[in-house]
C-alpha positions in Angstrom: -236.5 49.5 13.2 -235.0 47.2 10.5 -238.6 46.6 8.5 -238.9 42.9 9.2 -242.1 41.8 10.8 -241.1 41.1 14.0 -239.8 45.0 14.7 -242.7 46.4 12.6 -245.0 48.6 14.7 -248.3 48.0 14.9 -251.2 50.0 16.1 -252.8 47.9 19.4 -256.2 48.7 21.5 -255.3 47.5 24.8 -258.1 46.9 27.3 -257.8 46.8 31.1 -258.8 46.7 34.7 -260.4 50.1 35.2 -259.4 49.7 39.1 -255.9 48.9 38.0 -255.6 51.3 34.8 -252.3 52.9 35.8 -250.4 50.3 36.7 -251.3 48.5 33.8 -250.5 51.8 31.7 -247.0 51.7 34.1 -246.9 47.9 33.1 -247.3 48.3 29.3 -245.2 51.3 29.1 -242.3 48.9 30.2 -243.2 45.8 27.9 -242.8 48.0 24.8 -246.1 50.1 24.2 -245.9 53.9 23.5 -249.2 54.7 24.7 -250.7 57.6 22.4 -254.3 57.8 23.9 -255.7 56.5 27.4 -259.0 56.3 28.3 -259.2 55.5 32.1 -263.2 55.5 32.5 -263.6 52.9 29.6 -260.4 50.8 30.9 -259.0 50.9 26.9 -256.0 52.8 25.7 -254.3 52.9 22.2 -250.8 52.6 21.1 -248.0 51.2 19.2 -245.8 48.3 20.1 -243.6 46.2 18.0 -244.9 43.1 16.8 -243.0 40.8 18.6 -244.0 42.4 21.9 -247.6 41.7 21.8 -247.1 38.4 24.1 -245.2 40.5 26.9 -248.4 43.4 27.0 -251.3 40.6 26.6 -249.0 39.0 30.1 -248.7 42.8 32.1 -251.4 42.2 35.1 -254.5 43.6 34.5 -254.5 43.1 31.1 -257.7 42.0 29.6 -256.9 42.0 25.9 -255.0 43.0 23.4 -256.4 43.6 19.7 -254.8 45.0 16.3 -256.0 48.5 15.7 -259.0 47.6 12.9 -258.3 50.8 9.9 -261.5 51.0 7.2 -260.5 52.6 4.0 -263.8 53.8 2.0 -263.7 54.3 -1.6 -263.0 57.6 -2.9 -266.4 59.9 -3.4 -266.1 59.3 -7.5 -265.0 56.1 -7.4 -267.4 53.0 -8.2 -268.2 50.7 -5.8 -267.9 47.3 -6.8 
């Protein structure tokens, strides 16, 4: 990965078909996602994929959507909150 946007990896939450979950795992596995959890009942995995691949999983059949991983960062225990 060179670092520029494009070829950053980003953290995705994929959701799909339940009736059609490993195809679609099959199907974003080939458009660029290393799938790091699945979670077949729900119809959701997690992942990263480059940026620039994002089009080519939201187009893999049975696809519902496609969202950024959301990360929270709290303030320290000490620290003020302002």
């Amino acid at each position: 990965m060179n670092g520029t946007s494009g070829h950053t990896p980003v953290g995705v939450v994929v959701a799909v078909d339940p009736d059609c979950f490993m195809e679609a795992v099959e199907g974003l596995r080939r458009a660029g996602l290393t799938v790091t959890s699945e979670q077949p009942v729900l119809g959701t995995l997690s992942g990263t994929v480059t940026e620039d691949r994002i089009n080519a999983l939201e187009a893999v059949n049975g696809v519902n959507s496609v969202d950024r991983e959301r990360i929270t960062r709290l303030p320290r225990p000490n620290s003020p909150i302002q």
